[in-house]
C-alpha positions as CSV (number, residue, x, y, z in Angstrom):
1,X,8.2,20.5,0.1
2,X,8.9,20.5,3.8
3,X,12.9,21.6,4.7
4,X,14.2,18.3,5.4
5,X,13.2,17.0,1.8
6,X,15.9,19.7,0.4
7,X,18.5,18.7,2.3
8,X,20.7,16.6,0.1
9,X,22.0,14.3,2.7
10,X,18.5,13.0,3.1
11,X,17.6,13.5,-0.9
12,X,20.7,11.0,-1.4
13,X,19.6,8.5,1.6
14,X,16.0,7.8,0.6
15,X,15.2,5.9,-2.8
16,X,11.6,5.5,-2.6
17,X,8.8,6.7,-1.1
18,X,6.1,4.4,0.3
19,X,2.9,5.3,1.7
20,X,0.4,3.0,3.4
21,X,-3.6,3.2,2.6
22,X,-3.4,5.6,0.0
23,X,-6.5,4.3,-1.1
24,X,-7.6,4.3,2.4
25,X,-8.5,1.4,4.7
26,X,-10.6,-1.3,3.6
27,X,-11.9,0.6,0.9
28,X,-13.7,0.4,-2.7
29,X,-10.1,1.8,-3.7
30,X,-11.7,4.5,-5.8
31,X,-9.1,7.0,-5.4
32,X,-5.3,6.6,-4.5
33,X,-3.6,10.1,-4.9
34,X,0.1,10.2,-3.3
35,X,0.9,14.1,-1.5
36,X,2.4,16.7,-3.1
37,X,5.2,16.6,-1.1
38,X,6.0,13.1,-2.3
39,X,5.4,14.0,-5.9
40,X,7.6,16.9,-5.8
41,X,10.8,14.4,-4.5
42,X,11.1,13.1,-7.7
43,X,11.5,9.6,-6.0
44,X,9.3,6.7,-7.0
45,X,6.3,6.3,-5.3
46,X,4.9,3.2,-3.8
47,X,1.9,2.1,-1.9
48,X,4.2,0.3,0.8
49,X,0.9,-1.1,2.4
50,X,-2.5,-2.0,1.0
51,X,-5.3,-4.6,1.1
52,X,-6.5,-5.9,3.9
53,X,-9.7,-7.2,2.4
54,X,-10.4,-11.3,2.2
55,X,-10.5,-12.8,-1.4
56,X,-14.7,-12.9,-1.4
57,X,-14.7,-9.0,-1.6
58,X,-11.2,-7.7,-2.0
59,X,-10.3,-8.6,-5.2
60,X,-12.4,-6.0,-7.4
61,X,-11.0,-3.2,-5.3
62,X,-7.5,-4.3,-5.5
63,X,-7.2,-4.6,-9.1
64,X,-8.7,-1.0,-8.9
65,X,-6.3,0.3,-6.2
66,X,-3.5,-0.8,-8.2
67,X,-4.6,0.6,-11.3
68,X,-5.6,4.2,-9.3
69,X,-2.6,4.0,-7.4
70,X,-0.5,4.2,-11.1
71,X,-3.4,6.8,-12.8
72,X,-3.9,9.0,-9.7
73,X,-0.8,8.9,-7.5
74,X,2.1,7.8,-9.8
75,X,3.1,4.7,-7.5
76,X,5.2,2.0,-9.4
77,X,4.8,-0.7,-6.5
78,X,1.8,-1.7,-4.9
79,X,2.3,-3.8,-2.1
80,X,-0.4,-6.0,-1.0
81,X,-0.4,-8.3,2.3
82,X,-2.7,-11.2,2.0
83,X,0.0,-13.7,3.5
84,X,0.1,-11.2,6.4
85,X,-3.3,-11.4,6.9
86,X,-3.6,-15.3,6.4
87,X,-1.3,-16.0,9.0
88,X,-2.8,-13.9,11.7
89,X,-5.4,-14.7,14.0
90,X,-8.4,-12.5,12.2
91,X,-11.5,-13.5,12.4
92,X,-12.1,-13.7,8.8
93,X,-13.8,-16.9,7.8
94,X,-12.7,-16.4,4.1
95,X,-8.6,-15.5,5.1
96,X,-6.8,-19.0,4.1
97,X,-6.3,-20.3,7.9
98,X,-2.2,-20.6,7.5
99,X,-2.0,-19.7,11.1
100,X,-2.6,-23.6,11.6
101,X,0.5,-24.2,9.5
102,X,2.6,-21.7,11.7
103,X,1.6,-22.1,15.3
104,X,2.2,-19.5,17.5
């Protein structure tokens, strides 16, 4: 663990540990390990940012990231952002085009 994870002011300030693409970027999500550093805090783990895939190919992967994320890297949250994604202007034919509901 690195020296400012032993200091207690910071032990006793941070909750949770999130970390984002633990399954990496637009991936099959096949393997979602969390750092030994994180482990060793003792704090709950989360994946604080994944998905990024429409719903024509992203849902198989999610429901394995999610699962992988709890067997591989002991995250209890897995936070997905589909309504992110929706209401930006991708150029994903599949992303529900909410951006029309919310102008910019």
């Amino acid at each position: 663990m690195t020296s400012r994870m032993c200091q207690p002011a910071f032990a006793s300030a941070v909750s949770v540990f999130g970390s984002h693409y633990v399954c990496g970027y637009r991936s099959a999500q096949t393997s979602c390990p969390s750092s030994s550093n994180a482990v060793n805090t003792g704090k709950p783990l989360w994946a604080s940012e994944n998905g990024s895939d429409d719903y024509n190919a992203g849902a198989n992967a999610l429901a394995r990231g999610i699962n992988r994320g709890y067997i591989d890297g002991k995250m209890t949250a897995y936070i997905n952002w589909p309504i992110i994604a929706a209401i930006s202007k991708f150029d994903f034919d599949s992303i529900p085009p909410l951006a029309r509901i919310f102008p910019s």
